[in-house]
Z-matrix of the N, CA and C atoms (Angstrom, degrees):
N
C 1 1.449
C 2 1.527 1 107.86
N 3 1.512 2 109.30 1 147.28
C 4 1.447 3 109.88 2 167.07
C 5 1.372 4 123.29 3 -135.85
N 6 1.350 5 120.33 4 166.96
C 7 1.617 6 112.85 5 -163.11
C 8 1.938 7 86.01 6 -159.71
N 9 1.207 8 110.51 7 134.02
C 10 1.759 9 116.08 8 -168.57
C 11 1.182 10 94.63 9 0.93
N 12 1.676 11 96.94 10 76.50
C 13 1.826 12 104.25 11 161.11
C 14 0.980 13 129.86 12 70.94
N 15 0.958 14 120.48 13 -11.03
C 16 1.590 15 124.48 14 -150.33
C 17 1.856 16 95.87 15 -112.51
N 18 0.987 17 120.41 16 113.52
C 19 1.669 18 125.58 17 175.97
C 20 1.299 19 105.53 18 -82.83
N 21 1.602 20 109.89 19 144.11
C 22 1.279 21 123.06 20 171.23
C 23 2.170 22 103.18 21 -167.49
N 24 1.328 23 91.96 22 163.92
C 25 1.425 24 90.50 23 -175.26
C 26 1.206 25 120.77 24 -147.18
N 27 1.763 26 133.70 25 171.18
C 28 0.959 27 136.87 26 -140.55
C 29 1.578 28 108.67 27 -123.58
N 30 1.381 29 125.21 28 121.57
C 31 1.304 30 142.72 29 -111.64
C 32 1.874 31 97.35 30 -122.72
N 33 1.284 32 148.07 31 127.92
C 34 1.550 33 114.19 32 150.91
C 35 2.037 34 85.37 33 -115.93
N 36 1.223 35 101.27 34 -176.45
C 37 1.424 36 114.61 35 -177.21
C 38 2.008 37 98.70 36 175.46
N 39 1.727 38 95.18 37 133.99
C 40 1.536 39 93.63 38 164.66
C 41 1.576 40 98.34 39 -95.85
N 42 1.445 41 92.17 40 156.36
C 43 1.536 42 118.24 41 176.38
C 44 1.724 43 109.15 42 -77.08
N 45 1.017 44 115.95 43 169.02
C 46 1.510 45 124.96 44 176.83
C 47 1.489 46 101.59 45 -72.59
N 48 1.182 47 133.92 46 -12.69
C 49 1.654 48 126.31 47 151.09
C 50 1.324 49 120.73 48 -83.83
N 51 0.808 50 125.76 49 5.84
C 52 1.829 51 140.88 50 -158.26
C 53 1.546 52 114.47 51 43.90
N 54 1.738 53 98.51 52 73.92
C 55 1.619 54 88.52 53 177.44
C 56 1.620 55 76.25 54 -125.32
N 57 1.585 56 100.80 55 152.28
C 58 1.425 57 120.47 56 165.55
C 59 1.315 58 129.78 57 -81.62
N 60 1.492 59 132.29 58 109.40
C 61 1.191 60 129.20 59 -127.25
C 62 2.137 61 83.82 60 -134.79
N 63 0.840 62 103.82 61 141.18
C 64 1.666 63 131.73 62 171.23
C 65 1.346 64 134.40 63 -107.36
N 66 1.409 65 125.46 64 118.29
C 67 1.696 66 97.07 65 -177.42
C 68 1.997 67 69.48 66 -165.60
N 69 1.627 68 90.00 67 -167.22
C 70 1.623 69 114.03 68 -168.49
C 71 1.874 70 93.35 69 -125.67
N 72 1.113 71 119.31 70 151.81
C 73 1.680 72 143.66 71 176.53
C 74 1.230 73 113.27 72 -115.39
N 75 1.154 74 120.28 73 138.13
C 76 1.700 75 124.86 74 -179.07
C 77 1.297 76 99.38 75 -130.21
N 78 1.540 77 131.47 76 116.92
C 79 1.198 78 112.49 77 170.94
C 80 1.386 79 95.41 78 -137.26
N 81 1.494 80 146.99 79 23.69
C 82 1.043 81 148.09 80 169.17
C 83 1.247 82 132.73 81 -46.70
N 84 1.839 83 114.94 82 105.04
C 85 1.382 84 100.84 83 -162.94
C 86 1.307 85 135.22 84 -60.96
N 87 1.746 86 112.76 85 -36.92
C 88 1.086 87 130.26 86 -169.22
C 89 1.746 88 112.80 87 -58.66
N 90 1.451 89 114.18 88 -33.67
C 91 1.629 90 123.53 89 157.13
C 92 1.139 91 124.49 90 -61.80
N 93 1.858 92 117.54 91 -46.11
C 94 1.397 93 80.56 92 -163.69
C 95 1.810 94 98.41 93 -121.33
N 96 2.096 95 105.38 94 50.12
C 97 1.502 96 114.61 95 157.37
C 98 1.365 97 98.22 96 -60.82
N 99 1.590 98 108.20 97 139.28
C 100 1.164 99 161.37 98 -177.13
C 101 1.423 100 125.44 99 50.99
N 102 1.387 101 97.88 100 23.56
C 103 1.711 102 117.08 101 175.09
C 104 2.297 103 103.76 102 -97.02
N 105 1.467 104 85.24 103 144.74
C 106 1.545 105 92.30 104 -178.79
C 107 1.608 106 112.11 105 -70.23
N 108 0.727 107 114.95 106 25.02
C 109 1.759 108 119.73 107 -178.02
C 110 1.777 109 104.79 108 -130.56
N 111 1.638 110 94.63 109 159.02
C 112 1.162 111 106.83 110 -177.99
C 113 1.434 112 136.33 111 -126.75
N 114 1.731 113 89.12 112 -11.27
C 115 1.609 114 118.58 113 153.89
C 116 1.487 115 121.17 114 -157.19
N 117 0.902 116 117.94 115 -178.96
C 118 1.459 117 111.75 116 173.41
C 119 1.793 118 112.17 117 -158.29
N 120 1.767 119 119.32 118 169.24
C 121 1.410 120 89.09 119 -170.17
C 122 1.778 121 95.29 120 -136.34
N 123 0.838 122 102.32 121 -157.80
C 124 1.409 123 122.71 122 173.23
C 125 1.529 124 124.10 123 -175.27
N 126 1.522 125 114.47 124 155.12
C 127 1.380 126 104.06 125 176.10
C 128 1.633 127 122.47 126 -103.35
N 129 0.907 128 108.69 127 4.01
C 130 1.367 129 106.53 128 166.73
C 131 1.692 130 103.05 129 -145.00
N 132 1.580 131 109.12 130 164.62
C 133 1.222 132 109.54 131 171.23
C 134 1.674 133 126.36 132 -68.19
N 135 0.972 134 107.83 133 -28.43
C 136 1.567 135 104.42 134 179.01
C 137 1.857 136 106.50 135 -62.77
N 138 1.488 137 113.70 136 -38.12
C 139 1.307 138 121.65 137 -172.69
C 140 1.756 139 103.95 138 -67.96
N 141 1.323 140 100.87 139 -33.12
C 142 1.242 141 112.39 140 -177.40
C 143 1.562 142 102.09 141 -65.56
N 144 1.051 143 116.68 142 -65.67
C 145 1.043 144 122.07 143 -164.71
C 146 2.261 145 112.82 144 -73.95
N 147 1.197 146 102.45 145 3.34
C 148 1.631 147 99.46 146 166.59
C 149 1.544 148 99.59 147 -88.11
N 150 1.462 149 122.49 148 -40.71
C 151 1.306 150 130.84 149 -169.95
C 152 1.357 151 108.46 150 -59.00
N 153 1.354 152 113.07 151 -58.02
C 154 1.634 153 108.91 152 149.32
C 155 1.793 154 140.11 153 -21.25
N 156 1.185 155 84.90 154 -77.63
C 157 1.367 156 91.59 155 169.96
C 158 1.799 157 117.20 156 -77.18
N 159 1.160 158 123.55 157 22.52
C 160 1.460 159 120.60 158 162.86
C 161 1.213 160 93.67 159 -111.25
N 162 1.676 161 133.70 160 -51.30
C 163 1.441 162 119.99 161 -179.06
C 164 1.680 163 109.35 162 -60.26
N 165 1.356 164 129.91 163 -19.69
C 166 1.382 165 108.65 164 149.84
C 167 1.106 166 156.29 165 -88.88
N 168 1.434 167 110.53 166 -14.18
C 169 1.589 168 132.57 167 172.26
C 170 1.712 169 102.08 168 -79.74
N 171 1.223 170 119.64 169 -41.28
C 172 1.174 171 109.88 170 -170.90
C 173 1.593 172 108.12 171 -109.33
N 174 1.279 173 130.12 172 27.81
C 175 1.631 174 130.47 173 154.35
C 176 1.123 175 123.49 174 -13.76
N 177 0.945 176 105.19 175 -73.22
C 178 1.925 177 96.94 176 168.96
C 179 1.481 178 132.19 177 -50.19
N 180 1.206 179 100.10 178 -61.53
C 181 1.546 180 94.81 179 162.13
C 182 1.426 181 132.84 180 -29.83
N 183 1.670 182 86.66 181 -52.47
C 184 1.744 183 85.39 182 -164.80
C 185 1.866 184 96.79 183 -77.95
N 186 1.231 185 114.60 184 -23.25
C 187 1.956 186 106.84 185 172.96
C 188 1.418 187 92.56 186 -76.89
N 189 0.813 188 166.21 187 -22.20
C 190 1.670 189 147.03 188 170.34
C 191 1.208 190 96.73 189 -89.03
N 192 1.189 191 154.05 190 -45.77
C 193 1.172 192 133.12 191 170.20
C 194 1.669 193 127.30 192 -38.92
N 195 1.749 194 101.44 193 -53.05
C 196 1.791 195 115.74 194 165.58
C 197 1.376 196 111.52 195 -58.26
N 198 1.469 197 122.20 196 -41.77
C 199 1.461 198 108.14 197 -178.73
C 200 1.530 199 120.29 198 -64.94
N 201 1.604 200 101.02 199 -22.35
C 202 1.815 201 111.11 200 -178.98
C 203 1.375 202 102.55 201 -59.63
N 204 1.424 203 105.83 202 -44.61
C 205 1.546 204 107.16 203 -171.58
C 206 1.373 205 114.95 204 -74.37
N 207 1.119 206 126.03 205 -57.71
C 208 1.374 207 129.35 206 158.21
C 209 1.732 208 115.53 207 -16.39
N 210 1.228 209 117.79 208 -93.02
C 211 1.627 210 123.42 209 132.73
C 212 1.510 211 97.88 210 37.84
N 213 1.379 212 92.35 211 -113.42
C 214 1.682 213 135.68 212 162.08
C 215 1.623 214 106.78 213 -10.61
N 216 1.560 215 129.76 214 -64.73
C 217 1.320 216 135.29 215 -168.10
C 218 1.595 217 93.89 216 -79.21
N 219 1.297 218 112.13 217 -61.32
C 220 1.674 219 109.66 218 -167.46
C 221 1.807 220 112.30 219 -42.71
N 222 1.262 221 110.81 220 -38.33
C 223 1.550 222 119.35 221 172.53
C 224 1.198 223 135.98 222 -64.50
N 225 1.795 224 110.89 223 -48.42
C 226 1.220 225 127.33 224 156.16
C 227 1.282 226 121.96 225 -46.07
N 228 1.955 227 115.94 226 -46.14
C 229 1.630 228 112.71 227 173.44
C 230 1.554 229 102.27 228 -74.49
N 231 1.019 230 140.32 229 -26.16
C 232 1.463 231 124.28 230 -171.13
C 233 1.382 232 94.46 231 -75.00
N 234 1.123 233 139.97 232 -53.75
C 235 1.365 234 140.01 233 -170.90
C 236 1.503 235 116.65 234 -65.77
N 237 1.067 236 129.66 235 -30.12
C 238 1.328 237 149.66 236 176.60
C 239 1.788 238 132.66 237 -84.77
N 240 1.915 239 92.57 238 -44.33
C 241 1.580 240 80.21 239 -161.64
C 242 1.781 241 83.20 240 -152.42
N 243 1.293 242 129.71 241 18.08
C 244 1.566 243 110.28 242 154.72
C 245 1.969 244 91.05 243 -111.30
């Protein structure tokens, strides 16, 4: 499936009780370069598809947001544990 380009797809899986469970997968690289994740999900397409369109309208944000964090960890281990 696609939504402004961006591919993602539609998922079933039983639960560890055996219930049959439904949702959508995002694992598109070209979106989520230079974000700490490697997929993400949703349970319906519309949900899917806001998550989408916030990781594209707001791109920057969310890479200045990862670099804050990044930032943040690289300092803490130098200070901490090298």
């Amino acid at each position: 499936m696609k939504y402004r380009n961006v591919t993602f797809e539609y998922v079933e899986w039983t639960t560890w009780n055996d219930i049959l469970k439904t949702g959508y997968n995002c694992s598109d690289k070209k979106l989520l370069d230079g974000l700490d994740t490697l997929s993400f999900g949703a349970p319906t397409i519309k949900e899917m598809e806001e998550r989408i369109d916030d990781l594209l309208d707001f791109n920057e944000q969310h890479r200045h947001s990862q670099q804050l964090t990044n930032n943040a960890m690289d300092e803490f281990m130098d200070r901490y544990y090298y």
